[in-house]
N, C-alpha and C positions, 0 to 999 in steps of 0.2 A: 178897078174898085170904084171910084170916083162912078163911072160911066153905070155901074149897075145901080147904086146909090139913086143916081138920078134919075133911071128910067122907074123906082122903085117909090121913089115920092111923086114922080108923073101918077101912077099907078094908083097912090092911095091918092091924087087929087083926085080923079075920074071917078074915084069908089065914093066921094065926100056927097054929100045932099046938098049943101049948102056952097059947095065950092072952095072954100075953104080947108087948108091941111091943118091935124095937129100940131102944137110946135114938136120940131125934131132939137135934140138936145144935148149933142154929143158929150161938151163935159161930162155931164151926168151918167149918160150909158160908158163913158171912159173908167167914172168912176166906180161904176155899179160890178163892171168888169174886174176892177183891180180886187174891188175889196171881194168877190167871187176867188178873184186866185189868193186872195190870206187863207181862206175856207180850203182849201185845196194843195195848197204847199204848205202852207206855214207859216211860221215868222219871217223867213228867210226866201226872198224871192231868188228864182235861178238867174243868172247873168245875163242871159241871152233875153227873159221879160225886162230886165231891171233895165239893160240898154235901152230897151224902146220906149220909158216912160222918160218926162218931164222932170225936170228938178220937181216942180210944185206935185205932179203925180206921188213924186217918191216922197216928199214930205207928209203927203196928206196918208199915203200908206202907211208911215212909221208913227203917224199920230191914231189910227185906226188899230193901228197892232198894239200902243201902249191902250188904250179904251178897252180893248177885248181882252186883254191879260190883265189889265184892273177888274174889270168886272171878274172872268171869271176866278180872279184871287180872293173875291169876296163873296163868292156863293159856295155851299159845299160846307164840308163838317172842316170847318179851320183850316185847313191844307187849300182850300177852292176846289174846283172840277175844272178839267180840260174838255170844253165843250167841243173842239176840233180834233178832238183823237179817234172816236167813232163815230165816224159819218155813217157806214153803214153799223148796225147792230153784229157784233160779233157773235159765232158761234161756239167758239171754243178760244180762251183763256190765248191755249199758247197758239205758234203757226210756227211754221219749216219754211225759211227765207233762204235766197242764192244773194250774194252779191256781185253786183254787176260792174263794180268799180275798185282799185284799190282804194281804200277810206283810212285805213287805218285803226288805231285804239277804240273803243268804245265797252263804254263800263257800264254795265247794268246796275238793276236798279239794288242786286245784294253786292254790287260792289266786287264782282266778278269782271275781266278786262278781257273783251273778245278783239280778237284780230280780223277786220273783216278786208280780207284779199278777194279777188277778183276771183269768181267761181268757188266762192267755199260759200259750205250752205252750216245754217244754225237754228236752232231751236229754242224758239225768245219768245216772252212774252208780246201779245198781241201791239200791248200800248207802247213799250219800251222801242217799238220797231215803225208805228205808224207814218210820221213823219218823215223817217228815212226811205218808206216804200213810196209815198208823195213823190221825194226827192229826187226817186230816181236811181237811189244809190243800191236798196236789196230790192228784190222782187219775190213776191209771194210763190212759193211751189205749190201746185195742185197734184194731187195726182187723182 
C-alpha cells in the first residue's frame, strides 16, 4: 500500500510544471471517507469499519451523525425528512426483501412486528427497509 502511495506521488511530481506536489492530506481524505460511509450505512457503523477507526475518527463520526439528524430534524413539514433514505430515487413505494441474517423483531411503521429469520422474504415499505438493506441485514429481491 505504502509502496504504491509512493510511486503515485513520484508520478504526480513528474506531472507538476513547477516541481512542486499538492499537499496530500490524509486526515482529511480519512475524513471525507468516514463521513461517505454515514451516507451509505447509517447511523450505525459495522464492527469490522468501526474497528479500524481512531477514538478521535469515531468522535468526529458521532458529532457528524448528531449535525445531520439535527438538520435533517428541521427541514421538512414538522416531522424533518430523511435525507439518507433514498440515495437512488425509488420506483415503486413497496420492494420484496430476503433476509440474510437472523435479526430478530422488527416493527413497521403501522406497528405490525415481523420476525426477520434468516431466508424469509417480506413485503415492506421501501423506506421502512432502507437502512437495513445498507446494513446488510435483508437484501433486495429482483426478479
Amino acid at each position: 500500500m505504502f509502496a504504491e502511495k509512493a510511486l503515485e506521488l513520484i508520478r504526480e511530481l513528474k506531472r507538476s510544471v513547477d516541481g512542486t506536489m499538492p499537499p496530500y492530506n490524509i486526515p482529511y481524505n480519512r475524513l471525507e471517507n468516514i463521513k461517505k460511509m454515514r451516507w451509505e450505512f447509517g447511523s450505525v457503523l459495522p464492527a469490522d469499519i468501526k474497528y479500524n477507526l481512531c477514538e478521535q475518527e469515531i468522535q468526529w463520526f458521532n458529532k457528524y451523525n448528531k449535525l445531520l439528524a439535527n438538520y435533517m430534524r428541521s427541514i421538512g413539514d414538522g416531522g424533518g425528512l430523511d435525507l439518507t433514505q433514498d440515495i437512488k430515487p425509488p420506483k415503486t413505494l413497496f420492494i420484496e426483501v430476503r433476509c440474510l441474517v437472523d435479526h430478530g423483531e422488527f416493527e413497521t411503521q403501522d406497528g405490525n412486528i415481523l420476525v426477520l429469520k434468516k431466508n424469509s422474504q417480506h413485503f415492506l415499505l421501501r423506506s421502512e427497509c432502507e437502512h437495513l438493506i445498507r446494513q446488510g441485514i435483508l437484501e433486495h429481491c429482483v426478479h
